[in-house]
C-alpha positions as CSV (number, residue, x, y, z in Angstrom):
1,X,21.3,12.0,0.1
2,X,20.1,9.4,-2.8
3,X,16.7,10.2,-4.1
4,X,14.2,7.5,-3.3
5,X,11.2,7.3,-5.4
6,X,9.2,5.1,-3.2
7,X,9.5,7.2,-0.3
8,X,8.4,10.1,-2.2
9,X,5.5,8.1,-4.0
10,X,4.2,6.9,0.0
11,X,4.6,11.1,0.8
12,X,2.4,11.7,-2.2
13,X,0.0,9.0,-1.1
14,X,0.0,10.5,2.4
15,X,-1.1,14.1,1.6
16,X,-3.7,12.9,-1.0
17,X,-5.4,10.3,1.6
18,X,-5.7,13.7,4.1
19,X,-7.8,15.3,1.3
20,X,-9.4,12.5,0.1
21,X,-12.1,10.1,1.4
22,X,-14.8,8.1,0.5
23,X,-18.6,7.0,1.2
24,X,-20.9,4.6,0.2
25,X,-22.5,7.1,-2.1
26,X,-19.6,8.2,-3.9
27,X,-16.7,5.5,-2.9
28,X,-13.1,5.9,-3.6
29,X,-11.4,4.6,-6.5
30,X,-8.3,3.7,-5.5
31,X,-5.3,2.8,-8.0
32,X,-2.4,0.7,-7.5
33,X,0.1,-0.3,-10.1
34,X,3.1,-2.8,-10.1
35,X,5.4,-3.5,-12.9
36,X,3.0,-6.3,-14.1
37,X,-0.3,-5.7,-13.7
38,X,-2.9,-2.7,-12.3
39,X,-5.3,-3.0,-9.9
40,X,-8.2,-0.8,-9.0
41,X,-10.4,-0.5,-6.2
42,X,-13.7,1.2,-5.3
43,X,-13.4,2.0,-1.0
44,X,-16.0,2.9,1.9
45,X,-13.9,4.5,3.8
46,X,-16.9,5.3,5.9
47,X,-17.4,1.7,6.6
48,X,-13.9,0.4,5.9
49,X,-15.0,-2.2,2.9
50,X,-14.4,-2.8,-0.5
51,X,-17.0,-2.2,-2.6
52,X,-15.8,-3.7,-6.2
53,X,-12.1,-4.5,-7.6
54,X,-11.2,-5.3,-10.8
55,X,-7.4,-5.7,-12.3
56,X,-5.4,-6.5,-15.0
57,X,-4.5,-10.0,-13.3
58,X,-7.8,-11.4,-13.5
59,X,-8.2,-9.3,-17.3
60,X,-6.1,-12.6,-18.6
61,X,-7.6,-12.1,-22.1
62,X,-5.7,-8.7,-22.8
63,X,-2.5,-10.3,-22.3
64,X,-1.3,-9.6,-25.7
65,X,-1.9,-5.8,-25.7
66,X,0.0,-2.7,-24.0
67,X,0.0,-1.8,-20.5
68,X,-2.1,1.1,-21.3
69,X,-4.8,-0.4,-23.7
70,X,-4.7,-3.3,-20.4
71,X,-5.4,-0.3,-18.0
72,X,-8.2,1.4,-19.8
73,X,-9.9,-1.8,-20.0
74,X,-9.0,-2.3,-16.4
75,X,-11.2,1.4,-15.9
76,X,-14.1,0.3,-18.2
77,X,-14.5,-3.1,-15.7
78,X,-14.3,-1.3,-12.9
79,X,-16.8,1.4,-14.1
80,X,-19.1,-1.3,-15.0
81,X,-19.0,-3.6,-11.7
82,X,-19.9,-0.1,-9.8
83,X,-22.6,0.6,-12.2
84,X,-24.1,-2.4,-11.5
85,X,-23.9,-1.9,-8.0
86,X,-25.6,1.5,-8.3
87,X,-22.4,3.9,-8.3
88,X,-22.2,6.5,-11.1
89,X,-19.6,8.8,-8.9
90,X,-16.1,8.2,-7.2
91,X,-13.4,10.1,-6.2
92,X,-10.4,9.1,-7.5
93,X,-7.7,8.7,-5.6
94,X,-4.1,7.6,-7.7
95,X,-2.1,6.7,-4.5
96,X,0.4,8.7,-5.3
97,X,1.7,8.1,-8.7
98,X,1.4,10.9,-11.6
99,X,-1.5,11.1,-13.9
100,X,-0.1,9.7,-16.8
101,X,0.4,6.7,-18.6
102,X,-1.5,4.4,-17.5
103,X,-2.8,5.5,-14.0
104,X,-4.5,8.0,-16.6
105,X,-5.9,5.5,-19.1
106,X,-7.3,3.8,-16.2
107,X,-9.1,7.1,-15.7
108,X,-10.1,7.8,-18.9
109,X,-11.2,4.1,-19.4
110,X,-13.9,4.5,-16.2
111,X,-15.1,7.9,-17.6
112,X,-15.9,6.5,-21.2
113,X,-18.2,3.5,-19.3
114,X,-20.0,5.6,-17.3
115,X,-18.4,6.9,-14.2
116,X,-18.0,10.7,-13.0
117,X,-15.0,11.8,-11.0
């Protein structure tokens, strides 16, 4: 049987969504990353709505840096769209990917502006 990383990443996802969940006071921050760009999310799941987004697509100034460097400014944007909206905690949810690289710099990004998770 051939190994299928996207099946196993969707498992992942699964089992952390179970544990997982968020509210208006402490939304989710949810993380999803394609070859190109990152995108993050902060979710009432309570409600069903999206609260703030931010990504690297829209974040057309950093072209000329590294996916990582692009992440963590990806983190700081986010961090400051939900501080503006009254947020200062989330729970962080990294749809199943490992925390590293630059699901983690998106992490680390959002806790240097402000955030707690």
């Amino acid at each position: 049987m051939a190994f299928d990383k996207s099946k196993r990443r969707l498992r992942i996802r699964r089992s952390i969504r179970n544990k997982v969940s968020g509210t208006a006071q402490r939304p989710r921050l949810s993380v999803f990353r394609s070859n190109k760009y990152i995108y993050a999310q902060l979710i009432d799941d309570v409600q069903g709505i999206t609260l703030a987004s931010s990504s690297s697509a829209v974040l057309e100034g950093e072209a000329s840096s590294n996916k990582s460097e692009v992440s963590a400014s990806v983190g700081r944007d986010i961090a400051t769209k939900a501080l503006e909206n009254g947020i200062t905690e989330v729970v962080f949810d990294r749809g199943g990917y490992l925390y590293h690289g630059r699901v983690k710099s998106l992490a680390e990004g959002a806790r240097e502006a402000g955030l707690k998770f």
